[in-house]
N, C-alpha and C positions, 0 to 999 in steps of 0.2 A: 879179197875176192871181188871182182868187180861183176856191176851189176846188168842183169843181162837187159839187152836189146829188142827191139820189136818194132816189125814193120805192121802199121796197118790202113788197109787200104780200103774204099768202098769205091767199088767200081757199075758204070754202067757200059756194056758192052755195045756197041755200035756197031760190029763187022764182027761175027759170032767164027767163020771159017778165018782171017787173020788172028783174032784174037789166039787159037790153036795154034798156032805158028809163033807165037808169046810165050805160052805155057810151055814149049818145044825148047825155046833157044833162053827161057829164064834158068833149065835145070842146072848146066855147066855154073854156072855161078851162085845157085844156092847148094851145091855139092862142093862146090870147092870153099864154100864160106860158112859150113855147118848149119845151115838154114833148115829151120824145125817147123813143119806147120803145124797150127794148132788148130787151125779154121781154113777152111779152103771149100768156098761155096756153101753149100745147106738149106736148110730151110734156116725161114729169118721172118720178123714181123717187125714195120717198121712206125710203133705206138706213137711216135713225135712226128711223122710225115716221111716223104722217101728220103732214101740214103744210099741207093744206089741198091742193084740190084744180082752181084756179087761181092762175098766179102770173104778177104783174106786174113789173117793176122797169122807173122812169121817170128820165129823167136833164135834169137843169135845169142850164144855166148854172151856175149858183151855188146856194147852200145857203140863201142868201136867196129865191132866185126860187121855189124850190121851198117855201119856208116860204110866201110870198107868194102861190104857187098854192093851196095848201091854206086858207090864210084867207081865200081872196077870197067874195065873194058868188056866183060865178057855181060856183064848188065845192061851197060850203054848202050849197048848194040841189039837187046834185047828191048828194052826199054821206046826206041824209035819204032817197034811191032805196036808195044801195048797203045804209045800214044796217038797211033793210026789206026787201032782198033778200037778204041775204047777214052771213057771220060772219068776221071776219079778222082777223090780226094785222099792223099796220100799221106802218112808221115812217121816217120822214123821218131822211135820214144825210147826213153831209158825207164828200165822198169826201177822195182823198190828190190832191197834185200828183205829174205824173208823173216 
């Protein structure tokens, strides 16, 4: 069984109406790549200093699926939205078996 995947990102939004237009054209490629949210904004306290002030964390199948989401074409293209909207620190992780 291989082990699953996880994007997680901390974002500070810069252009709050493009950022929308992100969230819009990310859907197609986290539906075609089984992309689970686990986190998607909320309340959040940040006890070590800022860390940006939305946080996502997405969970794929596998550590491959989730590489494969992120280089697809249909991300790419989404991708050139968030980085005109927004600042983050971003990274693709392999989780543990349970």
């Amino acid at each position: 069984m291989s082990k699953k995947g996880y994007w997680i990102a901390m974002v500070d939004v810069t252009d709050p109406e493009t950022y929308k237009d992100y969230v819009k054209a990310n859907a197609a490629a986290f539906e075609k790549y089984g992309a689970k949210f686990l986190v998607r904004g909320g309340r959040h306290t940040d006890p070590e200093g800022p860390v940006g002030t939305r946080h996502v964390v997405l969970e794929f199948e596998s550590y491959e699926k989730a590489l494969e989401c992120y280089r697809s074409p249909e991300y790419q293209e989404a991708l050139k939205i968030r980085l005109a909207a927004s600042e983050a620190k971003f990274v693709i992780v392999e989780g543990h078996e349970a």
